[in-house]
C-alpha positions in Angstrom: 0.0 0.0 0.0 1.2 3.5 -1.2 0.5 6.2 2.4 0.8 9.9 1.3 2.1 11.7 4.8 0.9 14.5 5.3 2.1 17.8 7.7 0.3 20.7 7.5 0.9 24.3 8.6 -0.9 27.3 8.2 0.5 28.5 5.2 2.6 25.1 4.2 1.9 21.5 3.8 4.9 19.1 3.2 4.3 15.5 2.1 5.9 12.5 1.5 4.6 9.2 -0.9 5.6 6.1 1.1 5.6 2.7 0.0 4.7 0.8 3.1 5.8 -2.8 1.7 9.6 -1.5 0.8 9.3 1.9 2.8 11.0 3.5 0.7 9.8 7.4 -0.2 8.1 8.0 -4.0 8.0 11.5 -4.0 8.5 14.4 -1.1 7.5 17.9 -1.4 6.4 21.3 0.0 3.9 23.5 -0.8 4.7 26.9 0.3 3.1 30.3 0.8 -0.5 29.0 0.3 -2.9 31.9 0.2 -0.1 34.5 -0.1 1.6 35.6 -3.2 4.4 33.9 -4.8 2.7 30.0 -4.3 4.9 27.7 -4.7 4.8 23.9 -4.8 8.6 21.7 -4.8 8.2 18.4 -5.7 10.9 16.1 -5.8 10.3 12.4 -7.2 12.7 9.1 -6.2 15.4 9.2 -8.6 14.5 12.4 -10.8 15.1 16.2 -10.5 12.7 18.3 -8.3 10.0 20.5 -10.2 8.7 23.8 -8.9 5.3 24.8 -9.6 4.2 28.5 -9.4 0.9 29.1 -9.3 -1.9 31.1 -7.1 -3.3 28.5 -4.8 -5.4 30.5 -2.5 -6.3 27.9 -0.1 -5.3 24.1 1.0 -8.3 22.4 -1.2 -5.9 24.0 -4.0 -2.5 23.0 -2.4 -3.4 19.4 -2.1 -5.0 18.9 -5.6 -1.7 20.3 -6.8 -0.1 17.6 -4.9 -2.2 14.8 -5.8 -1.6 16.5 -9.9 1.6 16.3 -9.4 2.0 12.6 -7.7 0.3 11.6 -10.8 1.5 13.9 -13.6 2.9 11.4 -16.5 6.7 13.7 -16.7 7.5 13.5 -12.8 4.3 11.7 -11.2 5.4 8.4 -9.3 1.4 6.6 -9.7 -0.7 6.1 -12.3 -3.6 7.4 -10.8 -4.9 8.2 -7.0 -6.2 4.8 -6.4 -2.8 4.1 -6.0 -2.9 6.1 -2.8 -4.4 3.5 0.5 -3.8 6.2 3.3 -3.1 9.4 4.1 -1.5 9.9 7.3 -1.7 13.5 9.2 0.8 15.0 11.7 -1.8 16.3 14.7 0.7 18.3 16.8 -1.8 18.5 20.2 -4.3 15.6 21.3 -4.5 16.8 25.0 -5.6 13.9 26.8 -7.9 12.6 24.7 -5.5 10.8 22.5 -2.9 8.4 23.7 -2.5 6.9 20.0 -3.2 7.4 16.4 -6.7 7.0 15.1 -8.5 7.2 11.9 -10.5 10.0 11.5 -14.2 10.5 12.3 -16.4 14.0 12.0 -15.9 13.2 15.8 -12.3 13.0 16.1 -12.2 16.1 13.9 -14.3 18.1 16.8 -12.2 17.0 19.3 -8.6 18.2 17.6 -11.0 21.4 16.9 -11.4 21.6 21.0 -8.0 21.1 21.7 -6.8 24.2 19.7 -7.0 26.1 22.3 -3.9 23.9 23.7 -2.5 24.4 20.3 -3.8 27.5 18.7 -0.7 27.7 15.9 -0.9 24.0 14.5 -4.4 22.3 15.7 -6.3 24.4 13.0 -4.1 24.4 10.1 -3.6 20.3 10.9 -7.4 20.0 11.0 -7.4 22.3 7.0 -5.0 19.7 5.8 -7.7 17.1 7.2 -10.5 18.4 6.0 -8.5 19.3 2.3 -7.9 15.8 1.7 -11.2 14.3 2.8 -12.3 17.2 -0.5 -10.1 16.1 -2.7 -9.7 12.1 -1.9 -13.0 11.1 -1.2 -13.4 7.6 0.4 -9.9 7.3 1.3 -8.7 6.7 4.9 -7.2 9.5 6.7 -5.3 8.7 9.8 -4.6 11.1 12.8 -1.1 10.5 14.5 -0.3 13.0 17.5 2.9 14.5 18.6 1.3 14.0 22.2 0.5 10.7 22.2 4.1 8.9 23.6 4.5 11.3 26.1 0.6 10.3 27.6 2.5 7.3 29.6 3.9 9.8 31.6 2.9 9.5 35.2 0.9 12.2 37.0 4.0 13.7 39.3 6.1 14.1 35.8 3.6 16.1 34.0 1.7 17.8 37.0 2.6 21.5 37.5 2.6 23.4 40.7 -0.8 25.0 40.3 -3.9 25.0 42.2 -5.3 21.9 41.4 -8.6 23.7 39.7 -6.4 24.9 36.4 -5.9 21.6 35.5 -9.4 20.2 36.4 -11.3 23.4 34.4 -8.4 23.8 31.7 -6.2 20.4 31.3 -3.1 22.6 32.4 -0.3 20.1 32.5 2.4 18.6 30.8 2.0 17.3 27.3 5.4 16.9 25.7 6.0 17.3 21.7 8.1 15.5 18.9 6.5 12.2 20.5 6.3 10.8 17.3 10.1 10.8 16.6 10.8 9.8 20.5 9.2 6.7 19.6 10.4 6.3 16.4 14.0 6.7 17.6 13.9 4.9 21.1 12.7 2.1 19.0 15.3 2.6 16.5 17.9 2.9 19.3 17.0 -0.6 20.3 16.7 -2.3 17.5 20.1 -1.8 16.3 21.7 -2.6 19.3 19.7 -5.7 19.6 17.5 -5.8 22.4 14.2 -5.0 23.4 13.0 -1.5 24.1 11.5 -2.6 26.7 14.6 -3.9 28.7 16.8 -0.1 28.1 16.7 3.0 29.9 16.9 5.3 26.7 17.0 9.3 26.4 16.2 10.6 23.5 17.6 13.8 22.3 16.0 15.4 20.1 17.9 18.9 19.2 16.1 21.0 16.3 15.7 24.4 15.9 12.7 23.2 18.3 14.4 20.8 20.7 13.3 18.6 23.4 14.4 15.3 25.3 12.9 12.4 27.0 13.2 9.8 29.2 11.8 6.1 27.3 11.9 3.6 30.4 10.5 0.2 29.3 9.3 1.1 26.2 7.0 4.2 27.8 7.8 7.7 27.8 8.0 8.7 31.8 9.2 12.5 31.3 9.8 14.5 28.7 11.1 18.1 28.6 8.2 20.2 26.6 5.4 21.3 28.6 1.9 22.4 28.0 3.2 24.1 24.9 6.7 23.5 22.7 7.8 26.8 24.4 9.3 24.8 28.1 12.6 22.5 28.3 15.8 23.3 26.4 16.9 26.5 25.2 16.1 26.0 21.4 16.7 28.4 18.1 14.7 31.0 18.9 12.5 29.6 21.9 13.4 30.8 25.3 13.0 27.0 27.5 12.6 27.6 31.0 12.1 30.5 33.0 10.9 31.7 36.0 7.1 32.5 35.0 8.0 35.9 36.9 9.8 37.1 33.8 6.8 37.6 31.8 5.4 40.3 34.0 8.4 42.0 34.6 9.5 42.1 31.5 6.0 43.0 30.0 6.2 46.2 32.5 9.9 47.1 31.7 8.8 47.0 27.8 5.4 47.8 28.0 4.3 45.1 26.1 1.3 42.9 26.3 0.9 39.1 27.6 0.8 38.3 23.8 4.0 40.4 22.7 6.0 38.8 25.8 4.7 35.5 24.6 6.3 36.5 21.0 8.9 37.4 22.3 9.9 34.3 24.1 8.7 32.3 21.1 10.6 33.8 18.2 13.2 36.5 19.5 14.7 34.3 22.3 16.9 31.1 22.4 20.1 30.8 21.2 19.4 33.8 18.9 18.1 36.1 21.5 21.5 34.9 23.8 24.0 35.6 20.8 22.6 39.1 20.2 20.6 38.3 17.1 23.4 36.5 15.4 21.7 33.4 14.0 19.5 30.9 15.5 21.3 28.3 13.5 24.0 26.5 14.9 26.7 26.4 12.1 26.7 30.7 12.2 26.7 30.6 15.7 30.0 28.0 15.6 31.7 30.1 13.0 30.6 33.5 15.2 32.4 31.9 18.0 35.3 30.7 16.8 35.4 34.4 15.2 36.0 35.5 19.0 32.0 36.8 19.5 31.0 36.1 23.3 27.8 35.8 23.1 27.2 33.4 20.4 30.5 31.5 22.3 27.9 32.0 25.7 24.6 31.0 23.3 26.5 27.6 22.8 27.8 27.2 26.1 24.3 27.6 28.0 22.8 25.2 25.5 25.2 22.3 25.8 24.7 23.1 29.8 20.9 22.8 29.6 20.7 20.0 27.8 23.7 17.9 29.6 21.5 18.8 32.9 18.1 17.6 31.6 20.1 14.4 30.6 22.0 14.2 34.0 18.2 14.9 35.6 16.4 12.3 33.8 18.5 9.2 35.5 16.3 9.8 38.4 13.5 9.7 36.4 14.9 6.5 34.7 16.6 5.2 38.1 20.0 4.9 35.7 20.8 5.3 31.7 21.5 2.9 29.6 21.4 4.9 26.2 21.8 8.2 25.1 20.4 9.4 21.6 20.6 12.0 19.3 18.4 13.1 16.7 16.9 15.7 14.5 19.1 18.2 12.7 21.2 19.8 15.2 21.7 16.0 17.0 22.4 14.1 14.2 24.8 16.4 12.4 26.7 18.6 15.1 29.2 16.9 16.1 30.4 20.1 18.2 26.7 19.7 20.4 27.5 16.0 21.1 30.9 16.5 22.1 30.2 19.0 24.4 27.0 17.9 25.8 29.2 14.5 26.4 31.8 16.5 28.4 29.4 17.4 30.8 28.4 14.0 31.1 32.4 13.1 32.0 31.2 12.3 35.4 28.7 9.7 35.0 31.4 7.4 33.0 30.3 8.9 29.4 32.8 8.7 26.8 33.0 9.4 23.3 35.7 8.7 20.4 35.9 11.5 18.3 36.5 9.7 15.5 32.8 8.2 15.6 31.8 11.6 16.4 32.5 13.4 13.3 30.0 11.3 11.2 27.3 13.1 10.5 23.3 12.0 9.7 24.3 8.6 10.0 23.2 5.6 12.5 26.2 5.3 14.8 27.2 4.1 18.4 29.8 7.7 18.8 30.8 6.0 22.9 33.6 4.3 23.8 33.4 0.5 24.6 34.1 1.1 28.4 31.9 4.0 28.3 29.0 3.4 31.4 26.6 4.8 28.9 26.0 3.9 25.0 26.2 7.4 23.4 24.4 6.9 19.5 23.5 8.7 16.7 19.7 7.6 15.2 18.9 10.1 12.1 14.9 10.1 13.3 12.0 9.6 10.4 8.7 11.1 11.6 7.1 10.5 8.2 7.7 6.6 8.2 6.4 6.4 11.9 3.3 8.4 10.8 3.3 5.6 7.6 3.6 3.0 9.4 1.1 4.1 12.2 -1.7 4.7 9.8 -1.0 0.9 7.9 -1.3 -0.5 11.9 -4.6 1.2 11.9 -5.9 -0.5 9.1 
């Protein structure tokens, strides 16, 4: 069965053709700038040249029949026709509580992602437009729902329980949700595959470091802590997110300023991070390298505070794990920084981590980067959202 996967954002929707039999990807694209000027759709088939296709589309029902055109267009289509398509699999970035696992999708199950945009008021609605584009265009086919939430929903109450009257969470489901959950379990599955065993004998952290970043704790095969909170905004200092704070901040720094709830919250969202801490320099990690080895501070103290943070959320989930077994990296910045690894691993010196650094210049690539006599295995596992989301939505058929 052929699975078109499907992401969408409010003014994007990137896809990838899957064949679940071979798993190997058709045709991958993005469609860019929907409703805006200057539309563009980049397609890219197995094997050929990628084609860009300007044209207006002024909405998703438009951006997805460009898609499905192109899948099928006889020059650089990969199927004869849409029957070929089984499945479409969606990315649903919030499922509150509601959802502890993929399901197809049901005018029900679309109300309930509807409700829970107030948990997830930037993704939620433009997920739900890619939903509701492909039901338009590809009538009778099943669409399948698979959460970023979901793995984290094994989490037990005192991980993702704030210190809150108790009310907030009762009224509003204020708690700990966790993100990326879909590449946590792709990759703490990964990680134990390819050394062998069963996830569910390995204490596993999963790092996942992107320009959003966050990390959890996989004990037995279930996620029991995880570093994002009620939003992607909590955990790790990340491109241009701030991570943790004292809530405190927010009001002081709204009366400083003079800005609103909703410009602070801006602020901490885009203008913050490792680009807010270098001074604006770059929010991507191979300017802020060259910046500091340049002789600029701050992007030298951007990189510094970042390998701290997330050596100390590694350090602080072996109490939530009782002990490490595995340490993973993933996403862009994890799986092709060597510079991130090697200093996160530093930190790490202390709990018997060691890394060659020969292993550790490899970048993108599935690779155990520790030691043999290192007390933890340090690997690299390039993670593959798309493929989980495939192969979820063929396990729900």
């Amino acid at each position: 069965m052929k699975v078109l996967v499907i992401n969408c954002g409010s003014s994007s929707l990137k896809y990838q053709l899957i064949d679940s039999e071979s798993e190997n990807v058709l045709a991958k694209g993005i469609v860019e700038r929907i409703g805006m000027d200057g539309s563009i759709l980049t397609h890219k088939p197995a094997g050929k040249d990628k084609v860009e296709i300007k044209t207006p589309m002024e909405d998703h029902n438009i951006a997805v029949k460009l898609v499905i055109d192109a899948l099928v267009n006889k020059d650089h289509g990969v199927i004869n026709d849409l029957s070929e398509i089984g499945a479409v699999g969606h990315r649903v970035v919030h499922g509150g509580e509601k959802f502890n696992k993929a399901v197809l999708i049901t005018d029900e199950v679309k109300k309930d992602i509807e409700a829970l945009s107030a948990l997830a008021p930037l993704h939620n609605p433009a997920n739900l437009i890619g939903i509701n584009a492909c039901e338009k265009n590809m009538p009778g086919v099943p669409q399948a729902a698979i959460f970023d939430t979901a793995f984290h929903q094994t989490m037990p109450a005192p991980a993702y329980m704030y210190g809150l009257p108790y009310e907030y969470y009762e009224k509003y489901k204020v708690r700990r949700y966790g993100f990326h959950g879909t590449s946590h379990d792709y990759v703490s599955a990964r990680t134990a595959e390819i050394l062998g065993k069963k996830r569910e004998d390995l204490k596993i952290v999963v790092c996942h470091l992107g320009n959003g970043a966050s990390i959890s704790a996989v004990k037995n095969g279930k996620c029991v802590d995880t570093s994002m909170g009620l939003t992607p905004l909590e955990g790790l200092i990340m491109g241009t997110r701030s991570g943790d704070l004292d809530p405190a901040i927010l009001s002081y720094i709204g009366e400083k300023e003079n800005l609103s709830a909703a410009e602070v919250n801006n602020v901490l969202n885009k203008k913050s991070g490792v680009f807010g801490l270098s001074g604006g320099v770059s929010s991507d990690f191979r300017d802020l390298n060259a910046a500091a080895n340049e002789g600029n501070d701050k992007a030298r103290l951007a990189l510094d505070t970042y390998y701290y943070r997330v050596a100390k959320y590694i350090a602080g989930y072996a109490v939530a794990l009782q002990g490490i077994d595995v340490i993973s990296f993933t996403a862009g910045v994890g799986e092709n920084d060597f510079g991130v690894r090697e200093n996160v691993c530093k930190l790490l010196a202390f709990m018997g981590v060691k890394i060659d650094d020969e292993k550790n210049k490899i970048r993108g690539e599935e690779i155990t980067i520790s030691t043999p006599d290192s007390a933890i295995t340090v690997m690299v596992v390039p993670t593959n959202e798309e493929l989980a989301i495939a192969r979820q939505t063929i396990a729900l058929l």
